[in-house]
C-alpha positions, 0 to 999 in steps of 0.5 A: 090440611093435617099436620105434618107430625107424628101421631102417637095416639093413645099407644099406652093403652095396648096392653101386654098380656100375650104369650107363645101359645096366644101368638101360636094361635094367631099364626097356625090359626089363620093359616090352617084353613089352607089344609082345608081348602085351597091347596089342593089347586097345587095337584091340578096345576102341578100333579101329586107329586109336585104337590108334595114337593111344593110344599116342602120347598115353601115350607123352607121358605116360610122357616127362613121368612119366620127367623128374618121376621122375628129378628126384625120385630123383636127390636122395633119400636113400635108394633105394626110387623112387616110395616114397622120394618119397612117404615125404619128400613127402606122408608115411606113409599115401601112402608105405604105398600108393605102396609097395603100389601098386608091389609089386603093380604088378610082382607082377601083371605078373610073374603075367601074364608068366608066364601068357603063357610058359604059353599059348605052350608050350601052342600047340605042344601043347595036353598040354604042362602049364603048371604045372611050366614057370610054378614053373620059371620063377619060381623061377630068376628068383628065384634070379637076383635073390637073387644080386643086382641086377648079376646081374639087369640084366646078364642082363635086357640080353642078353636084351632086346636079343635080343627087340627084334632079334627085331621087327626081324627081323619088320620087314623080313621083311614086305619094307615098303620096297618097295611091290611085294614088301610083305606089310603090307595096312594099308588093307584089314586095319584098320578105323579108329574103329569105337566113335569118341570113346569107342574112343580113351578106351579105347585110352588106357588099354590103352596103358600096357601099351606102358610099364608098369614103365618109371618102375621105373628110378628103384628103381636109383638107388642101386645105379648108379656115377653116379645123376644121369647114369645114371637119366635117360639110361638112362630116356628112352633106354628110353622111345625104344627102346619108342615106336619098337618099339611103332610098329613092332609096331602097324605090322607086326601091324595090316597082317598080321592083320585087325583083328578076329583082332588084338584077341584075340590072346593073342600078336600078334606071334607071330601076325603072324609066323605071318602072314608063312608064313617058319619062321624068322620064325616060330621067332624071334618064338616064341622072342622072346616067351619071352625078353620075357616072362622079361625082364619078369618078371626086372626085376619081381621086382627092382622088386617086392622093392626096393618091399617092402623100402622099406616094412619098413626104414621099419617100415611093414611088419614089419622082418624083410623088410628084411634084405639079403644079406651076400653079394650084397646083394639084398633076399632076404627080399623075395623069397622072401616075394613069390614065392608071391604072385606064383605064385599069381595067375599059377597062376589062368589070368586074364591080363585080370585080373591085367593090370587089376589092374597097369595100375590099381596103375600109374595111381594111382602116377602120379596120386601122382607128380604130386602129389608133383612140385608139392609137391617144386618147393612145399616146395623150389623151385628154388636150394634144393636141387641137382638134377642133373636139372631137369623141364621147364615146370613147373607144366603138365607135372605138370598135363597128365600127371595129365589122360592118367593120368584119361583112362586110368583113365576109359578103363579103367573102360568095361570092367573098372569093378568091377575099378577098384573092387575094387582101390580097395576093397584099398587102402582096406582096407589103408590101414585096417589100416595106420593101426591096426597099423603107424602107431603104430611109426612115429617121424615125426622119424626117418622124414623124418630123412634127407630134412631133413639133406639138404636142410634144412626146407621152405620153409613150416616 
C-alpha cells in the first residue's frame, strides 16, 4: 500500500522564468484554433445572428472566469490552476474531478486539433494518410513540452502570432473598408434567427469553442517570474486578442460563404479563404490552420500533463506521475502516460465527438469555479488573506457567470444530450472508484497543510 502522506516530489526544481506574453501565448495559443475550426457549429444549430450573440455572451462569461481564476491562483500555494482551488476550497473528491475534468478537457481537445491537421492534409489529396502525420505530430509536441515549459510557450508565441496575422491577412483581403471593392455580402449570405429562442441557447454553448482552454493560463502561475502581474495581464490580454479574432472570423466567413455551406465546414476559415479566389490567401489560411491547430495541441499537453501531475503529487492518483525531470523540470512521466490517451481518441475520426466531450469537461470546471470563488471570499473575506488581484462586484460575478456556464450546458444538451449524459455517468464512475481505491491514502492534515500555513484557518474554524 502507499503511504498515506504528502508528496512534495522535487517541486524545486520548476523553475521561474515566465512572463505576460509567455502566459498570453499559452492562453490564446491553445484557444485560437476555435477560429479556425469548430465554431462555426454555432450557425448551423443557432443561425448568423445567434452565432454573433453566442459569442459576446461567452465572451462575458469567459472575462468573469478569468478574474475569479486570477484571483484564486495568485495566492495558492502551489501551482495546479483550477485543481489547486478545489483541493484547498471544497476538498478531495471535487479536487479528484476538477482535475480529471481539466486532463480530459485539454486531452480531448488536443485529439480534435490533431484530427483537424488530418482532415487538411486530406483535402490536398484525399490518398494522403492521416495516420503517420496524426503520431508525427503528437510525438514532437511531446518531445517539446518534456524539455519543459519555456521551451513550449516560447515556441507556442511565434507560432501563434504567425496564425492570428494569418485572419488578418484574410481581413484585408476581402478589401472591407471600401464599400465598392468589398468581397463580404453579409446581408445576402446570413440567414439571421432561423430556430429563434432556442437557436441562441445552442449557440451559447458551441461558443465556448472561441475560448475553451483560455482559463489554462492559471496552470503557469508557478512557473512565471511575477505570478501576481503575469497571470492576469497575460489573461485578459489573450481573452481580448480572442474576442476580436473571433469577430473578425465571424465576420469574414459569414459575408463569404452562405450561411448553410458555413455550419458544416470542417475548416472555415480555409474555406473562406478559398472564397476569396487569391492563392496567397488561400496558401496562408492553409498554412495558418495547421500552425493553430499545433498551437493548441502544444499548450494542451502543457496544461493537460500539469493537471495530472497535481492529482499524483496529492496521491489522488498513483505517486509515480508526479516526478519531475532533473533536467528541465516538465512533468514528463505525465506526459508520456497522456500520450496514448490522447492519440487514441484522436485516431477514431470523430471531431464532434471529442469536442462535446471537451466543451462539457470544460463547463463543469467552470460551474466548480463559481463555487470555489464564493466559498474562497466565504472562508476568507477580504483583509485576510493578501490578494495581488481582486475580482470585481462580488457576489454577482460568480452568479452571472454560473447563469451562461447552464445556458451553455442547456444549449449543448439540444443536441448531444446522451453525450452530457454519458460523460456524467464517467465522472461518477470515477469518483466511485476514487472514494474506494485512492481516498483511504489520502491524509487530510497534510492535504490542506500548506493552504493553512499560508493563510491561517477559515473564518468559520
Amino acid at each position: 500500500m502507499e503511504p498515506s502522506t504528502h508528496n512534495p516530489v522535487q517541486s524545486h526544481t520548476i523553475r521561474r522564468v515566465l512572463g505576460p506574453i509567455h502566459v498570453w501565448a499559452l492562453g490564446v495559443g491553445i484557444v485560437l484554433v476555435g477560429e479556425f475550426m469548430g465554431w462555426n457549429l454555432t450557425i448551423k444549430q443557432g443561425g448568423s445572428l445567434a452565432a454573433l450573440l453566442g459569442l459576446w455572451v461567452m465572451s462575458m462569461m469567459y472575462v468573469g472566469q478569468v478574474m475569479m481564476v486570477s484571483e484564486m491562483a495568485t495566492v495558492m500555494p502551489e501551482a495546479g490552476g483550477q485543481y489547486t482551488m478545489a483541493k484547498y476550497l471544497l476538498g478531495p473528491l471535487a479536487a479528484f474531478n476538477v482535475g480529471l475534468m481539466l486532463v480530459f478537457e485539454y486531452a480531448m481537445l488536443e485529439a480534435g486539433d490533431v484530427i483537424v491537421v488530418g482532415q487538411l492534409l486530406n483535402s490536398l489529396n484525399p490518398d494522403i494518410q492521416i495516420l503517420p502525420f496524426t503520431i508525427l505530430t503528437l510525438l514532437v509536441l511531446a518531445f517539446i513540452n518534456y524539455r519543459g515549459a519555456q521551451a513550449t510557450l516560447t515556441l507556442n508565441f511565434v507560432i501563434t502570432a504567425i496564425a492570428f496575422t494569418c485572419v488578418i491577412v484574410l481581413l484585408f483581403s476581402t478589401n472591407f473598408y471600401d464599400p465598392q471593392a468589398t468581397l463580404l455580402q453579409l446581408k445576402e449570405l446570413t440567414n439571421g434567427l432561423p430556430y429563434g429562442p432556442l437557436g441562441i441557447m445552442a449557440a451559447i454553448g458551441y461558443s465556448c469553442w472561441f475560448f475553451l482552454g483560455i482559463e489554462g493560463t492559471a496552470m503557469a502561475a508557478d512557473e512565471c517570474r511575477s505570478s501576481s502581474r503575469s497571470v492576469p495581464l497575460g489573461a485578459i490580454v489573450g481573452l481580448a486578442t480572442l474576442l476580436i479574432g473571433g469577430t473578425i472570423t465571424w465576420f469574414v466567413c459569414s459575408g463569404l460563404i452562405p450561411a448553410g455551406e458555413l455550419g458544416p465546414s470542417v475548416y472555415p476559415l480555409y474555406d473562406a479563404a478559398l472564397a476569396t479566389g487569391k492563392l496567397f490567401v488561400a496558401i496562408a489560411l492553409f498554412v495558418g490552420s495547421i500552425l493553430a491547430c499545433l498551437a493548441s495541441a502544444n499548450g494542451c499537453i502543457n496544461d493537460a500533463s500539469s493537471a495530472w501531475a497535481a492529482l499524483s503529487k496529492d496521491t489522488l492518483l498513483p505517486n509515480v506521475f508526479a516526478k519531475e525531470h532533473p533536467k528541465y523540470g516538465s512533468h514528463y512521466r505525465a506526459i508520456l502516460f497522456l500520450l496514448p490517451i490522447s492519440l487514441s481518441f484522436a485516431m477514431t475520426g470523430l471531431l464532434d465527438q471529442v469536442v462535446t466531450f471537451s466543451i462539457f469537461s470544460a463547463l463543469m470546471v467552470y460551474l466548480l469555479t463559481c463555487l470555489m470563488f464564493y466559498r474562497f471570499r466565504q472562508m476568507y473575506p477580504l483583509g485576510t488573506v493578501k490578494r495581488s488581484f481582486l475580482a470585481p462586484l462580488f457576489p454577482i460575478l460568480p452568479l452571472l457567470v454560473a447563469v451562461i456556464v447552464l445556458c451553455g450546458l442547456f444549449g449543448l444538451h439540444l443536441n448531444y444530450g446522451i453525450n452530457l449524459i454519458s460523460g456524467a455517468i464517467f465522472y461518477l464512475l470515477a469518483s466511485v472508484w476514487f472514494l474506494k481505491r485512492r481516498a483511504k491514502f489520502i491524509d487530510q492534515d497534510r492535504f490542506l497543510e500548506a493552504g493553512l500555513k499560508l493563510w491561517g484557518k477559515p473564518k468559520w474554524m
